[in-house]
C-alpha positions as CSV (number, residue, x, y, z in Angstrom):
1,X,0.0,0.0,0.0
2,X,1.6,3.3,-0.8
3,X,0.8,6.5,1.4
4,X,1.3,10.0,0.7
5,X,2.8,12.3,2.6
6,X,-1.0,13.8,3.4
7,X,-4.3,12.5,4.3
8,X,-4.8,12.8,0.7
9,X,-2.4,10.7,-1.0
10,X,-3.8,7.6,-1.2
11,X,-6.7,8.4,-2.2
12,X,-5.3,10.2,-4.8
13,X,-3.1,7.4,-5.8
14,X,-6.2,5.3,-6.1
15,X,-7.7,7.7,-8.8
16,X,-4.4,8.1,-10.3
17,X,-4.7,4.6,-11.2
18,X,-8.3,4.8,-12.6
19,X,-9.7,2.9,-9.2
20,X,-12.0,5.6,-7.7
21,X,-14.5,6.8,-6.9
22,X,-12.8,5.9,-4.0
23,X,-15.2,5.9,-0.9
24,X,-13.9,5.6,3.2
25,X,-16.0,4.3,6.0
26,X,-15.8,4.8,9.8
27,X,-18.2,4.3,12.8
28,X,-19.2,6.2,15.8
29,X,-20.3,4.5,18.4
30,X,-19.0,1.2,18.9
31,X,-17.8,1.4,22.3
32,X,-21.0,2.7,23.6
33,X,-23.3,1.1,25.8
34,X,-26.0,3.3,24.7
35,X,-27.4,4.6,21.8
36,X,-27.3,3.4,18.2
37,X,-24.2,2.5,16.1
38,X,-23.7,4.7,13.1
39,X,-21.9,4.2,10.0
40,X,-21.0,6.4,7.5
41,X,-19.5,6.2,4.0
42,X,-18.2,8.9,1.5
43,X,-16.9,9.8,-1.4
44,X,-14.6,13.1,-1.4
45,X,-13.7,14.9,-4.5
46,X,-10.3,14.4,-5.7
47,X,-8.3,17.7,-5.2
48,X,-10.8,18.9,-2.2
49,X,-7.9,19.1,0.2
50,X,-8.1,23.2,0.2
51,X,-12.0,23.5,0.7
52,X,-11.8,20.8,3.5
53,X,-8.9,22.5,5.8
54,X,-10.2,21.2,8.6
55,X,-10.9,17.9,8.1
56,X,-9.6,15.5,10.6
57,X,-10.5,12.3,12.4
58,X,-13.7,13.5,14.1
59,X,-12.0,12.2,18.1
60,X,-9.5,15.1,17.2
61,X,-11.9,18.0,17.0
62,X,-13.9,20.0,19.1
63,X,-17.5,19.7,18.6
64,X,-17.3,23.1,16.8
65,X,-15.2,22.0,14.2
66,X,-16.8,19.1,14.1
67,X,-20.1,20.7,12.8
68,X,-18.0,23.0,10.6
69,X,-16.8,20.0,9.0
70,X,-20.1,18.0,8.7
71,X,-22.1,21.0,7.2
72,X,-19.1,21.5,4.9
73,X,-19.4,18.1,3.3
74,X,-23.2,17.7,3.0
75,X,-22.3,20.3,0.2
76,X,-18.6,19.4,-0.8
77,X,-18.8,15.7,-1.0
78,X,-19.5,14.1,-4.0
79,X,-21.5,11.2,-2.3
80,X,-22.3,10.0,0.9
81,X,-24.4,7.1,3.3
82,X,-25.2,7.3,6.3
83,X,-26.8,3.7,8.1
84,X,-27.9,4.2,11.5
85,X,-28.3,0.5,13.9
86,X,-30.7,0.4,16.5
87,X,-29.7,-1.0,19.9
88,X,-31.9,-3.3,19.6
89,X,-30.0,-4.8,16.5
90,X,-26.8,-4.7,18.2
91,X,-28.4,-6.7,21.1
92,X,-29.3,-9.0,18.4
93,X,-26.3,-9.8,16.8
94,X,-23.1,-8.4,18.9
95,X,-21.5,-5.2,18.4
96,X,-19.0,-6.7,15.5
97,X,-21.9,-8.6,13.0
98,X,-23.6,-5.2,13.3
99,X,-20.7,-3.2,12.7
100,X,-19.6,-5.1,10.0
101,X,-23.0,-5.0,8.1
102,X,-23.9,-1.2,8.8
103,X,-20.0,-0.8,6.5
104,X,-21.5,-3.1,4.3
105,X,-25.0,-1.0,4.0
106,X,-23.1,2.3,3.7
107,X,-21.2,1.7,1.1
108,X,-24.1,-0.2,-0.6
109,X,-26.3,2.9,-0.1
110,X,-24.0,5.2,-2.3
111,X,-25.7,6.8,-5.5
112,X,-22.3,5.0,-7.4
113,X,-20.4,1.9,-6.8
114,X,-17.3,2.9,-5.9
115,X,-13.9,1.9,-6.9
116,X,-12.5,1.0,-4.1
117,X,-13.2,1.6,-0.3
118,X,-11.1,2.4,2.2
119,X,-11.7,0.6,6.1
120,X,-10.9,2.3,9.3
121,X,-8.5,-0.8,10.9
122,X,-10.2,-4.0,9.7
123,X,-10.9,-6.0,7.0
124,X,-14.5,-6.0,5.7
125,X,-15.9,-8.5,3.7
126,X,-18.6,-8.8,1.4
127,X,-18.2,-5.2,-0.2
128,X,-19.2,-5.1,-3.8
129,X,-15.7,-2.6,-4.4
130,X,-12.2,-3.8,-3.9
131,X,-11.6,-2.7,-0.6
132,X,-8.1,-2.6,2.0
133,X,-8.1,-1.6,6.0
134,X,-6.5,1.3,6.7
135,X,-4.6,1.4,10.7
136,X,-5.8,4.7,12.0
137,X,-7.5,4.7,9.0
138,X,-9.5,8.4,10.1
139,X,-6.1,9.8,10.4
140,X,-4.8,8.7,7.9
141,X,-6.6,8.8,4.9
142,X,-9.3,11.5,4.1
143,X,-11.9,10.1,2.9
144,X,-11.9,7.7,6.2
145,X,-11.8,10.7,8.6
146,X,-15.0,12.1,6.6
147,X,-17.1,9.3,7.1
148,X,-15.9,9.2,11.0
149,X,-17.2,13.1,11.3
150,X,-20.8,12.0,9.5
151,X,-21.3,9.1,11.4
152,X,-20.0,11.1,15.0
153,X,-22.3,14.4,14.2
154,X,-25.3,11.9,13.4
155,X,-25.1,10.2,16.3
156,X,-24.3,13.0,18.6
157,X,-27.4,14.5,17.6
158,X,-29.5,11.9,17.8
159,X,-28.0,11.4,21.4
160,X,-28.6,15.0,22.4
161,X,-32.7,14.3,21.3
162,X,-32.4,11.2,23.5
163,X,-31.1,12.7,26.2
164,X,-34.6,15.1,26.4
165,X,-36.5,11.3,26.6
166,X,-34.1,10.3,29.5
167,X,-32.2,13.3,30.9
168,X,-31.4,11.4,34.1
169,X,-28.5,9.8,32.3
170,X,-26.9,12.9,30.9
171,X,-26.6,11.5,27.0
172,X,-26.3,15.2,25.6
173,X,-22.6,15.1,27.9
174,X,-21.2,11.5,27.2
175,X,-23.2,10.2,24.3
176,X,-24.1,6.9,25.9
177,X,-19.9,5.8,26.8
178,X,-19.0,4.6,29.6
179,X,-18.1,7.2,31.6
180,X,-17.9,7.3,35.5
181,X,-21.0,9.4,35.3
182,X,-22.6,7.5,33.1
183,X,-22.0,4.7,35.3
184,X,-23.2,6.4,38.6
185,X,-26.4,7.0,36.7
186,X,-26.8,3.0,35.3
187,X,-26.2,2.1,38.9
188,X,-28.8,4.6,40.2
189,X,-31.5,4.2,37.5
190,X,-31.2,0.6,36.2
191,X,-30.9,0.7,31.8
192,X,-33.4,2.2,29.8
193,X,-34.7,1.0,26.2
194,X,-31.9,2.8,24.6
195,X,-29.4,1.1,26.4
196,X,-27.1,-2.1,25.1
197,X,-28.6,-4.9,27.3
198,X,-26.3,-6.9,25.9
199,X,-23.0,-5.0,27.4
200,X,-21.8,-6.4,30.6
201,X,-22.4,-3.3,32.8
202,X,-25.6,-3.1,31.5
203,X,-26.7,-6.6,32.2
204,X,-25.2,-6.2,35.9
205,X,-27.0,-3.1,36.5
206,X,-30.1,-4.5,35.1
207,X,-29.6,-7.7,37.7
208,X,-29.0,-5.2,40.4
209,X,-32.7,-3.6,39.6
210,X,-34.4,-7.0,38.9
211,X,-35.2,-5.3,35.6
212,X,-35.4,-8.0,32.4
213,X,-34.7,-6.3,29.2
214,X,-37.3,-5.5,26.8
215,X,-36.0,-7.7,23.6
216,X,-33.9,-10.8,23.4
217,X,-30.5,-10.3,23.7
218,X,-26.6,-12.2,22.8
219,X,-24.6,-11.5,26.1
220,X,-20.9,-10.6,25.1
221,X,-18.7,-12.8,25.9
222,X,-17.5,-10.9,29.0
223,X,-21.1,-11.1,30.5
224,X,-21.0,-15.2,30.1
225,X,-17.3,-15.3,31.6
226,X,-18.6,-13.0,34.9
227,X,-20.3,-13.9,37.8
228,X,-24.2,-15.5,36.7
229,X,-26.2,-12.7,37.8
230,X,-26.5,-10.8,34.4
231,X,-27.5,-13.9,32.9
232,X,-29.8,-14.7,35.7
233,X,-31.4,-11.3,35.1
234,X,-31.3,-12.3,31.7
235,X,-32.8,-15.8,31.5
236,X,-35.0,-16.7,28.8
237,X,-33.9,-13.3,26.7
238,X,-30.6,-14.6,25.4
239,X,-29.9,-15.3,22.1
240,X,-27.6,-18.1,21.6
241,X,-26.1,-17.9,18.2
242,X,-26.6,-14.6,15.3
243,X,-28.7,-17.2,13.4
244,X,-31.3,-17.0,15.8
245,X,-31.6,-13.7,15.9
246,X,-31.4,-12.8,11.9
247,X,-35.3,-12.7,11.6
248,X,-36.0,-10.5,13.9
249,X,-34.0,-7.7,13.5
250,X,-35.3,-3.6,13.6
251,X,-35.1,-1.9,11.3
252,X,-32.9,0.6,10.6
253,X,-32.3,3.5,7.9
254,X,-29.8,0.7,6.3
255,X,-28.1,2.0,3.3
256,X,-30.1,5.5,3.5
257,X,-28.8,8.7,2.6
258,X,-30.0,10.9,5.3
259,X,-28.9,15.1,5.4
């Protein structure tokens, strides 16, 4: 793989080549134990580097910039997807089928195929576009870093509206991590609907409440390996194997192009 000396240069290296549109996708909200995941693809015009100054992985700028940055491609990108995953389907089918897929459904809900895509870190399969993971992928390559600002502004906002629903958490400061205050509130309040009942802390604060969650979950595997009261509290919700689970999941703006 060849890199360039700027964010730029392997995309541009890519379309030097003939083998863009070249599109980079990124997540927000993976290691949440709230809220939705969201996953975003895009498609920068070559030579853009001037009109998007300020692009940068999205954990690197303020929220400010952040919005900046976001407003500035809704108009300066040439396409873009964003595919928003319920909690519900990441209770479902664990954090990594859905994170996988919702890559899968944003590059499939492009206008164009692409070219090639670009991965922040890992390997995805099934893409209908040559494709290669990229190590710090949304510092590293451009196109990568947008996707990472669309899919952190979308969820952000969507966890500031939540946060009116259930202000006892504080989701419009922490987004649904898992932050010591964030904590102090699950251990307080028991989860809500919008929580991961499938996350460990989750499931423990749930036992603590005697509260069962309100869909059928897959316990990660650091629930199974603790002590048995999440999966007491849990008993007769968990979902075995993703198989079991494939029929009933949400849905979710898969593959939509939302602005």
């Amino acid at each position: 793989m060849v890199r360039g000396e700027t964010a730029w240069g392997l995309q541009s290296a890519l379309d030097r080549r003939g083998l863009g549109p070249v599109a980079g996708v990124d997540e927000a909200g993976r290691g949440a134990c709230a809220g939705p995941l969201v996953v975003a693809s895009c498609v920068l015009r070559p030579g853009d580097a001037a009109r998007l100054a300020e692009l940068n992985d999205s954990k690197l700028l303020t929220a400010l910039a952040r919005e900046r940055v976001y407003e500035r491609l809704l108009v300066r990108a040439l396409d873009y997807s964003i595919v928003v995953i319920s909690p519900e389907e990441v209770d479902q089918l664990g954090i990594h089928v859905t994170n996988i897929e919702g890559m899968r459904r944003a590059v499939a809900g492009l206008r164009e195929c692409p070219g090639y895509v670009l991965t922040d870190g890992f390997k995805v399969p099934g893409l209908p576009a040559p494709s290669v993971p990229v190590i710090k992928g949304d510092r590293a390559v451009a196109c990568v870093a947008a996707a990472s600002v669309l899919a952190k502004v979308t969820r952000d906002r969507i966890m500031a509206e939540t946060h009116l629903e259930y202000p006892m958490y504080g989701f419009d400061v922490h987004k649904g991590y898992t932050t010591a205050d964030h904590g102090a509130a699950l251990v307080e309040h028991g989860p809500c609907e919008v929580h991961r009942w499938s996350y460990t802390n989750v499931a423990a604060a749930a036992a603590a409440h005697g509260l069962r969650p309100p869909r059928k979950v897959m316990l990660t595997a650091a629930a199974l390996g603790q002590s048995d009261a999440p999966a007491r509290a849990l008993e007769g919700t968990v979902v075995q194997n993703g198989s079991s689970a494939a029929g009933e999941r949400s849905n979710s703006r898969g593959g939509a192009r939302i602005s």
